[in-house]
C-alpha positions as CSV (number, residue, x, y, z in Angstrom):
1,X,0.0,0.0,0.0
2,X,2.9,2.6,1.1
3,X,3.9,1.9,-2.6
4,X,1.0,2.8,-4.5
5,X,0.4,5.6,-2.6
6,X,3.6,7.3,-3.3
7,X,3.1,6.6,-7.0
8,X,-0.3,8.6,-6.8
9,X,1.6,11.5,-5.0
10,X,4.1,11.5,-7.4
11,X,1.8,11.5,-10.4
12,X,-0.3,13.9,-8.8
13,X,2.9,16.2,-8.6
14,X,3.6,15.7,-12.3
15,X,0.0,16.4,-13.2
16,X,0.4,20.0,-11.6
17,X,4.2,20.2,-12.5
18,X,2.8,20.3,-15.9
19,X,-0.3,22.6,-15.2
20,X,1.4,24.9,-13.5
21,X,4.0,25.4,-17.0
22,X,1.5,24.9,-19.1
23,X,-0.2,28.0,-17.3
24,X,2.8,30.0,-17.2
25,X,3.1,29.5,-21.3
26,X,-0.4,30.2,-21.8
27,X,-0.1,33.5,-19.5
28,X,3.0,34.6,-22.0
29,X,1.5,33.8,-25.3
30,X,-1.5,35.5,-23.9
31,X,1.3,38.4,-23.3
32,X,2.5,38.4,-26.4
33,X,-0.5,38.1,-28.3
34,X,-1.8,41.2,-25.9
35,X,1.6,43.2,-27.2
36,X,1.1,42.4,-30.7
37,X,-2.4,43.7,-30.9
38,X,-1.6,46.8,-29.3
39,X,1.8,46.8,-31.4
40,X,2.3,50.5,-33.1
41,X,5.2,50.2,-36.5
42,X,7.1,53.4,-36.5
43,X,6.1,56.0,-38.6
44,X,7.5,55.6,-42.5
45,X,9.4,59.1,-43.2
46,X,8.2,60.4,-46.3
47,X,8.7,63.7,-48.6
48,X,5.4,65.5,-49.8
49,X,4.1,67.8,-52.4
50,X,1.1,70.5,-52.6
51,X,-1.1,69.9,-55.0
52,X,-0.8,73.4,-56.8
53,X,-3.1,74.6,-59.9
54,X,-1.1,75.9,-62.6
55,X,-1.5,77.4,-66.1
56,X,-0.2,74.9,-68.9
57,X,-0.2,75.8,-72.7
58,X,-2.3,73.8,-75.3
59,X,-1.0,71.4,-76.9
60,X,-1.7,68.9,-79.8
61,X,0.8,66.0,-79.9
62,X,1.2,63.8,-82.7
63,X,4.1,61.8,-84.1
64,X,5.8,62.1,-87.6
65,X,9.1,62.1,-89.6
66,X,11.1,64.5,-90.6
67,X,12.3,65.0,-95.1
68,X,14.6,67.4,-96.9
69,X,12.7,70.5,-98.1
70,X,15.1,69.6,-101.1
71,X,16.4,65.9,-102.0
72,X,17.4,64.2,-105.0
73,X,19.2,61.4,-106.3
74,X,21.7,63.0,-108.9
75,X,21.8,60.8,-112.1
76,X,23.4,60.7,-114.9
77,X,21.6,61.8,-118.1
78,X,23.5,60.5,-120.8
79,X,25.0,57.5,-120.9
80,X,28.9,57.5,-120.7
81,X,32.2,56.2,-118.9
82,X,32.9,58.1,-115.7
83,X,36.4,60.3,-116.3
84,X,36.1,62.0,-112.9
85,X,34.5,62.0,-109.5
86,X,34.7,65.5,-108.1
87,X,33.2,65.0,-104.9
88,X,33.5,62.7,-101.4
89,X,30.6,61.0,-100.0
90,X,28.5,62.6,-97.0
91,X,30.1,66.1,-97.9
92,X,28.4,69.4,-98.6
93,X,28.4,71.0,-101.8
94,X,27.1,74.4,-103.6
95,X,25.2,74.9,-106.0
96,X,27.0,74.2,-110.0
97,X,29.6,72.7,-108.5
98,X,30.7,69.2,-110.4
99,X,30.2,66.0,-109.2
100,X,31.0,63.7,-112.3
101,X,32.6,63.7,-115.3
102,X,31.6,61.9,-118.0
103,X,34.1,61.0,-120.9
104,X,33.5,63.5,-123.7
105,X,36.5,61.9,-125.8
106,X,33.9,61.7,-129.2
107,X,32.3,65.3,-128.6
108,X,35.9,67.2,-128.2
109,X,36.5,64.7,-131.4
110,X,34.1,66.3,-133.3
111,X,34.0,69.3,-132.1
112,X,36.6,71.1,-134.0
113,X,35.0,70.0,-137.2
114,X,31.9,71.3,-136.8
115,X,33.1,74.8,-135.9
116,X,34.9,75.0,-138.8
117,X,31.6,73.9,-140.6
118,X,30.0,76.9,-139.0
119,X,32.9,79.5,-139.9
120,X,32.5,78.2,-143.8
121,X,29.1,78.8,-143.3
122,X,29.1,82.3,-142.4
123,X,31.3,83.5,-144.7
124,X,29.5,81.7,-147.7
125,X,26.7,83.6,-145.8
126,X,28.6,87.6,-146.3
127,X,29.1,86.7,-149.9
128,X,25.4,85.4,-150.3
129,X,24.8,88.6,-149.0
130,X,26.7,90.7,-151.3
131,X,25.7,89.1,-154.0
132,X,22.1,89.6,-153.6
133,X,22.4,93.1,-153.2
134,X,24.1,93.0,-156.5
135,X,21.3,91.0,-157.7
136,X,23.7,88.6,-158.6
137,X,22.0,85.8,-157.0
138,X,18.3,84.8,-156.6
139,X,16.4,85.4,-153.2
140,X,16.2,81.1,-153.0
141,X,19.9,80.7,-153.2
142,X,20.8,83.5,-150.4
143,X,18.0,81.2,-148.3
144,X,19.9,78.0,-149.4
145,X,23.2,80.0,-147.8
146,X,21.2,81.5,-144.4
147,X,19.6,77.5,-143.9
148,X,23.3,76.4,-144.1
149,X,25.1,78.6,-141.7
150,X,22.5,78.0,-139.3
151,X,22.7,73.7,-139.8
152,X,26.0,74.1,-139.0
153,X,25.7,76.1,-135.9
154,X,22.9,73.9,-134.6
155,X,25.6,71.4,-135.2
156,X,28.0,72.7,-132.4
157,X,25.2,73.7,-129.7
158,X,24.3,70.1,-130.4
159,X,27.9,68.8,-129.6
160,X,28.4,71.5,-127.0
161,X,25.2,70.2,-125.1
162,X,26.0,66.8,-125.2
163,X,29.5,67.7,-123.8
164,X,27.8,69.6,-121.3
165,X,25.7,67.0,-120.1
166,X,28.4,64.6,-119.3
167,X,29.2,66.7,-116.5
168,X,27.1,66.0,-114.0
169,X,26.6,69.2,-111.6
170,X,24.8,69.7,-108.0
171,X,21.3,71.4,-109.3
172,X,21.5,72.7,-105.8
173,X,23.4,73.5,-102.7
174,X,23.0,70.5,-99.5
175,X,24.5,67.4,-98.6
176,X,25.7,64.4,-99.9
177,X,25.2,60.8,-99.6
178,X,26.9,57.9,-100.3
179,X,28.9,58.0,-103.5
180,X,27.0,54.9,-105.6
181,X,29.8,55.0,-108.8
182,X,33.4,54.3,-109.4
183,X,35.8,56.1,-111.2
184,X,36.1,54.3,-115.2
185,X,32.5,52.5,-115.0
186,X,30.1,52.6,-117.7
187,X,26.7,54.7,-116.5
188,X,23.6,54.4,-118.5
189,X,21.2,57.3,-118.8
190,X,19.2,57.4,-115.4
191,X,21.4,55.6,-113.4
192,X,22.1,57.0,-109.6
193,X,25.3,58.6,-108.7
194,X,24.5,60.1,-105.3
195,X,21.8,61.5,-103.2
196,X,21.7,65.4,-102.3
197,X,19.6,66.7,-99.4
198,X,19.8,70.0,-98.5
199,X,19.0,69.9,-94.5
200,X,18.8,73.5,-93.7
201,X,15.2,74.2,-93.1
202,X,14.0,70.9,-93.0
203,X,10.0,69.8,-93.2
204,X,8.4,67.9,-90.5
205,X,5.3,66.2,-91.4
206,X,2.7,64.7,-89.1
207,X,-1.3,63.7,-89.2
208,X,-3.6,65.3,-87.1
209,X,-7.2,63.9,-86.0
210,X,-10.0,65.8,-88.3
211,X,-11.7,67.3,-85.1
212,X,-8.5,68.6,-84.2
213,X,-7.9,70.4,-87.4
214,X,-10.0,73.7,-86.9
215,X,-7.6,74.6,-84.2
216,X,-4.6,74.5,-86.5
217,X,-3.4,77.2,-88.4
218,X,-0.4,78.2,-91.2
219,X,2.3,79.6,-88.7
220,X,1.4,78.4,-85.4
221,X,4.2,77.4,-83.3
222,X,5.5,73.5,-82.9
223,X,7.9,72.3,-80.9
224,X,9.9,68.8,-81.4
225,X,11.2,66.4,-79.7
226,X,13.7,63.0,-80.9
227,X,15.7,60.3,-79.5
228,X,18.6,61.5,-81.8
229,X,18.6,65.0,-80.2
230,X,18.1,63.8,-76.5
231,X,17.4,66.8,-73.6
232,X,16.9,69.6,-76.6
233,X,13.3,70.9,-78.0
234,X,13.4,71.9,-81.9
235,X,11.0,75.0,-82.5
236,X,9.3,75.6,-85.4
237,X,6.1,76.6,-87.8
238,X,3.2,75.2,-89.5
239,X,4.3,76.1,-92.7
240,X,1.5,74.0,-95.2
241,X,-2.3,72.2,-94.2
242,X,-3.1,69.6,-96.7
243,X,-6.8,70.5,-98.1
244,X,-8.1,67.6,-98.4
245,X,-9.0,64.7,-95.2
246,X,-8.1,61.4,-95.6
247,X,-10.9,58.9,-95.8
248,X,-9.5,56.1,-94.5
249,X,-8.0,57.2,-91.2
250,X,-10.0,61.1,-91.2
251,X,-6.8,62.3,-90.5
252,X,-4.6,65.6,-92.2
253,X,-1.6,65.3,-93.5
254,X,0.4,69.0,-91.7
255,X,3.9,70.2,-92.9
256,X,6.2,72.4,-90.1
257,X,9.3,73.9,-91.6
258,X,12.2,73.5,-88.3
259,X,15.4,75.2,-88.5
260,X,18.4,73.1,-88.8
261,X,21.9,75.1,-88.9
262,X,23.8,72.5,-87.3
263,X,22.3,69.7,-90.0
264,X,21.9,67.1,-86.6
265,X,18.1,66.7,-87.9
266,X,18.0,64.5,-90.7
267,X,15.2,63.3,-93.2
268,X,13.5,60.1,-92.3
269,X,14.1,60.8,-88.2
270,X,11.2,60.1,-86.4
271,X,9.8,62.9,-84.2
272,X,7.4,64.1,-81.4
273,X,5.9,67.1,-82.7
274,X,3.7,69.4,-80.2
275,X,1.7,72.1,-81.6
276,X,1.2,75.1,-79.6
277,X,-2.2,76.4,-79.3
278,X,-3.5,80.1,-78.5
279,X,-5.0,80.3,-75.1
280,X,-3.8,78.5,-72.0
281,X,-5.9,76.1,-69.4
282,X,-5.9,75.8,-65.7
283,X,-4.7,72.4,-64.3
284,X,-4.2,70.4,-61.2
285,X,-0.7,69.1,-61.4
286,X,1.0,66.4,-58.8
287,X,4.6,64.6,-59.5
288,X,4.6,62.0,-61.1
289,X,6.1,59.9,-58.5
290,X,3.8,60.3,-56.2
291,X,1.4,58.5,-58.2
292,X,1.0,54.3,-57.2
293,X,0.0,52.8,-61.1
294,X,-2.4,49.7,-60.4
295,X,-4.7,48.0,-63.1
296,X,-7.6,48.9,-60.8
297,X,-7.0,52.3,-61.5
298,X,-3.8,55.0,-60.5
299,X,-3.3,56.3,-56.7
300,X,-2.0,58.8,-54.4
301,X,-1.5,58.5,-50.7
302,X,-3.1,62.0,-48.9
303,X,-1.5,62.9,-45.9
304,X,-4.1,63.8,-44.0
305,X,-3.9,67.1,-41.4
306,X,0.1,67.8,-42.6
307,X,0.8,71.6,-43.2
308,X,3.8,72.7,-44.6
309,X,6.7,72.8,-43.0
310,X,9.8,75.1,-43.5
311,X,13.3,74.4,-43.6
312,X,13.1,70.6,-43.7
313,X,11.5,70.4,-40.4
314,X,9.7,67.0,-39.4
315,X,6.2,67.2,-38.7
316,X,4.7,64.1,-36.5
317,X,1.4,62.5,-35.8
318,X,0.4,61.8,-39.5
319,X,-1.5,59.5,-41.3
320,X,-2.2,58.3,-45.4
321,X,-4.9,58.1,-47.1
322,X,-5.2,56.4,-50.7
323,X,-7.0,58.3,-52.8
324,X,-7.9,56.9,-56.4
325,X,-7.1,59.6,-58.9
326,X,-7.7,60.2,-62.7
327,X,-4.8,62.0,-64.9
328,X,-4.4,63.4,-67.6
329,X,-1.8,65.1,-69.7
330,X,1.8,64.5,-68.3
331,X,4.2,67.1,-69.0
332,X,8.4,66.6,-67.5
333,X,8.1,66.0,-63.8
334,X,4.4,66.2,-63.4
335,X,0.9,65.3,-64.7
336,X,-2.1,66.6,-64.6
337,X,-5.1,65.4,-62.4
338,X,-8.6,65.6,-63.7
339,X,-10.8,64.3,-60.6
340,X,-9.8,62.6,-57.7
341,X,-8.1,65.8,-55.8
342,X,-8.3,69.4,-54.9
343,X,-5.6,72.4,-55.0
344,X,-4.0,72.5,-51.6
345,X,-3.9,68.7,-50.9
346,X,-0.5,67.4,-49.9
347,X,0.5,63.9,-51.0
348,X,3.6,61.9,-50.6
349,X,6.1,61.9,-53.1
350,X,9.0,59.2,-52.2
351,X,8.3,55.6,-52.0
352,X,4.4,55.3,-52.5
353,X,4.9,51.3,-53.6
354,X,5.3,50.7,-50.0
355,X,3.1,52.5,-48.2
356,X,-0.2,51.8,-47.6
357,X,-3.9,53.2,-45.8
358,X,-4.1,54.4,-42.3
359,X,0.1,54.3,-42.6
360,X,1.7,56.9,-40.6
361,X,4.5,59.0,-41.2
362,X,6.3,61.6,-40.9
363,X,7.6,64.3,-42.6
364,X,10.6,65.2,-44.0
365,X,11.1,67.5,-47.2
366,X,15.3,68.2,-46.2
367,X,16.1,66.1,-49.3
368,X,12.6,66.4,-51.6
369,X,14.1,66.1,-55.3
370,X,13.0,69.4,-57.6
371,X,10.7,69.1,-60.0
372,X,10.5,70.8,-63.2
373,X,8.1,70.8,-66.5
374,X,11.2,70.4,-68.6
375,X,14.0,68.8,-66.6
376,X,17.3,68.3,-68.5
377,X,19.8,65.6,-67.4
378,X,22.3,66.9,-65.6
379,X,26.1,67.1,-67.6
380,X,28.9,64.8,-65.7
């Protein structure tokens, strides 16, 4: 009996060992659990922005591609061997000055020949002369004579002209291409020598929308943008309207004339042309990085109560609120907003893909970025 009762006590001892730990545990997860409900994250420190109504120009945007105001590919006219090549591909030339020469070995041949021709026919001319005013000869023969002299100067031009045309001139003054002949090949009539583009104006054509065509008239400003001429605007002016819409996309065909002194713009570049309307509009404009993209639609976070600070100074005790926003156009550092928000709202600009509603923060505008309409890159 003394046996079995000690093994009761002693399992009875275990029994509230155990309940007395498993008690203590319970009491701490119950801690813990407490803690965490009541568990505050530290504020998320983030720079902010007044939403601020401003006055933008309007604009019509379009995209389009730029061509010479003058281009050809030089050809030869007459067939012929090539004597000469007076030029270097990709250089600029004037106006008359010669690009190939064509042998003229038969014309200079005959040549010589027919100018004399033409001196024995003028003088058999003077004596035709002076004969009929003798009345020596008949009125037909001193005809025969005049028919003759001129024969044989139609003779020369003839040669002269076909000599001239072996030498193939710049019709005007621009740029060259790549030189597509060799020095001692055979041309034939129409075949390319090189491409000349004269770059300075240069056109800039683009389609417009039919409803956005009564806004657009000759000599309105436009303003271009291209990858090739990154950081830089290109200014310029409607110089032609096509008259007639096109009825497959309603669309019109518009041609600026840009400036081009430097010759950086060349035909075929594609562009982003702007055309500058009369009048301006009133807009709500936010940076663009304060704006959380979603497929559900685009976001801010409103920091609710904040006013603004000065200096950098941190302002505590604040809290987000997601706002769903619609934009519209976006212009360097900002875009506009169309509904969503009102002109004196402040919104977070730094970080908004990790902050979320009810989220607070605090404030700190020590190291806010600047943003500009038309920021350039800054040079290294």
């Amino acid at each position: 009996m003394g046996m079995v009762k000690r093994l009761f006590f002693t399992a009875v001892g275990l029994v509230a060992l155990l309940g007395a730990v498993a008690g203590i545990k319970a009491l701490q997860i119950r801690r813990m659990i407490d803690q965490g409900s009541h568990f505050v994250p530290p504020p998320e420190t983030v720079t902010t922005a007044e939403i601020r109504a401003e006055s933008w120009e309007s604009v019509i945007t379009a995209v389009g591609s730029l061509a010479a105001v003058r281009g050809v590919t030089v050809s030869a006219e007459v067939p012929g061997k090539v004597a000469r090549i007076g030029f270097e591909g990709g250089g600029r030339v004037r106006a008359g000055d010669l690009l190939v020469q064509l042998d003229t070995a038969s014309e200079d041949a005959q040549l010589p020949g027919a100018e004399a021709a033409v001196a024995l026919a003028r003088r058999d001319l003077a004596r035709a002369d002076e004969l009929q005013g003798l009345g020596i000869i008949t009125v037909a023969d001193h005809d025969g004579a005049v028919a003759r002299a001129r024969l044989a100067q139609a003779q020369v031009d003839d040669l002269r002209a076909a000599r001239a045309k072996k030498a193939v001139r710049a019709p005007f003054t621009g740029r060259l291409g790549l030189r597509l002949v060799n020095l001692g090949q055979v041309l034939n009539a129409g075949e390319p020598i090189v491409s000349l583009q004269a770059l300075d104006p240069i056109f800039a054509d683009f389609l417009l929308p039919q409803q956005e065509l009564a806004q657009v008239k000759l000599g309105q400003t436009v303003r271009l943008t291209s990858d090739a001429l990154p950081g830089e605007l290109v200014t310029g002016r409607v110089s032609a309207i096509d008259p007639a819409v096109d009825a497959s996309t309603r669309s019109v065909r518009v041609q600026a004339t840009v400036p081009n002194p430097g010759e950086r713009l060349r035909p075929g570049l594609y562009v982003t042309v702007a055309v500058v309307l009369p009048g301006r509009r009133q807009v709500l404009t936010v940076p663009a990085t304060a704006i959380l993209y979603a497929p559900y639609g685009d976001s801010v976070f409103v920091v609710e109560g904040t006013k603004s600070g000065e200096g950098g100074r941190v302002a505590k005790g604040l809290v987000l609120r997601q706002q769903v926003v619609k934009l519209g156009e976006k212009r360097g550092d900002f875009a506009s907003v169309t509904s969503g928000l009102s002109a004196g709202a402040v919104v977070a600009t730094t970080g908004v893909f990790k902050l979320r509603n009810g989220q607070a923060v605090v404030v700190d505008n020590s190291l806010a970025p600047p943003f500009q309409l038309a920021p350039r890159p800054r040079e290294e």
